[in-house]
C-alpha positions in Angstrom: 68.1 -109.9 36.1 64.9 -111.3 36.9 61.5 -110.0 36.5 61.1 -109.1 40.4 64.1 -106.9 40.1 63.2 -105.1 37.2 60.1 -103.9 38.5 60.8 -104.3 42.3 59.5 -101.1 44.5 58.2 -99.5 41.3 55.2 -98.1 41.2 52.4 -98.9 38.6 49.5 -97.6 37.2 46.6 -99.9 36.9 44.7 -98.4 34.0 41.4 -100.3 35.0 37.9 -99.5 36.6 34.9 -101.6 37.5 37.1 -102.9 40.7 39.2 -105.2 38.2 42.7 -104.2 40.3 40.8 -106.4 42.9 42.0 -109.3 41.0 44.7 -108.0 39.3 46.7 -105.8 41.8 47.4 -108.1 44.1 49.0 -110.9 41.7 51.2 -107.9 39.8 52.3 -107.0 43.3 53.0 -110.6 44.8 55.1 -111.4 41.4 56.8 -108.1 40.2 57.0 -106.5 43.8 55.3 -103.3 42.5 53.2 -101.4 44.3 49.6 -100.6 41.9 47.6 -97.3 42.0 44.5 -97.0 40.3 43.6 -93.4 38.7 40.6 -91.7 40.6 37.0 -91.6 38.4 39.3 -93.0 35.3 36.6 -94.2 32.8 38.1 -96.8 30.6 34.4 -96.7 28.8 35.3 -93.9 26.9 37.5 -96.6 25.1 34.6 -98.8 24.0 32.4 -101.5 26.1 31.9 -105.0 26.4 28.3 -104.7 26.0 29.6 -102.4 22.2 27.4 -99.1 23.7 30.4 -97.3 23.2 32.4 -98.6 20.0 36.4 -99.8 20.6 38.3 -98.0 18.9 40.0 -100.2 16.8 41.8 -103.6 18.3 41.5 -105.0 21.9 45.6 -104.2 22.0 45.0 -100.3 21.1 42.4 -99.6 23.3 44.7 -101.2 25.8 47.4 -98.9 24.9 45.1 -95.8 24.7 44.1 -96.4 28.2 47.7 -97.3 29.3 48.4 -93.7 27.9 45.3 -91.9 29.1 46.2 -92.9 32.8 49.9 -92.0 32.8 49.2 -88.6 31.8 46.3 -88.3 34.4 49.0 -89.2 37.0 52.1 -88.0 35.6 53.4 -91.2 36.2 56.0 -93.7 34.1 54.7 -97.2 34.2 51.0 -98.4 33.6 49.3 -101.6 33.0 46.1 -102.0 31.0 44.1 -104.4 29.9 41.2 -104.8 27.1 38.4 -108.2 28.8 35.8 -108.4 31.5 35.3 -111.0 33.9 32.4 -113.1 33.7 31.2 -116.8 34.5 32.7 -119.7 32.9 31.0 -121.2 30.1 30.9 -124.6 32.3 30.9 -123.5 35.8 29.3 -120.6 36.1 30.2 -119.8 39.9 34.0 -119.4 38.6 34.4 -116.1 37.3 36.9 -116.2 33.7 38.1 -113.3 31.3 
């Protein structure tokens, strides 16, 4: 079984805010054949900042997880996908946007 039918028609939440499912949606969707929501005023701040104004708490992976949590039980749903980076300009070439 490949990954497309595993995941095909299923629908995931994207445990994200600051307009990242604009990058990330449609690449999940195009490869897995899943179909992303995004939770409505979800703020993924309350698990810590880039900028460290609000501490992690704990590793990138379990803020991840606490978020991945935090939005399946806002939508009652059974499948979410978080992640813990920002985007922001390459080192290099700064009009190419990297995480």
């Amino acid at each position: 079984m490949n990954d497309q039918q595993l995941f095909n028609e299923r629908l995931v939440v994207l445990a994200t805010m600051h307009q990242k499912e604009k990058v990330i949606a449609p690449l999940l969707e195009q490869e897995l054949g899943i179909k992303i929501i995004v939770p409505q005023d979800f703020n993924t701040d309350i698990f810590g900042t880039f900028t460290r104004e609000v501490e992690r708490p704990g590793t990138q992976i379990a803020a991840a997880k606490l978020k991945a949590e935090k939005a399946l039980e806002l939508t009652q749903e059974n499948l979410a996908v978080a992640s813990e980076g920002s985007f922001t300009p390459h080192p290099f070439v700064p009009y190419i946007y990297c995480n």
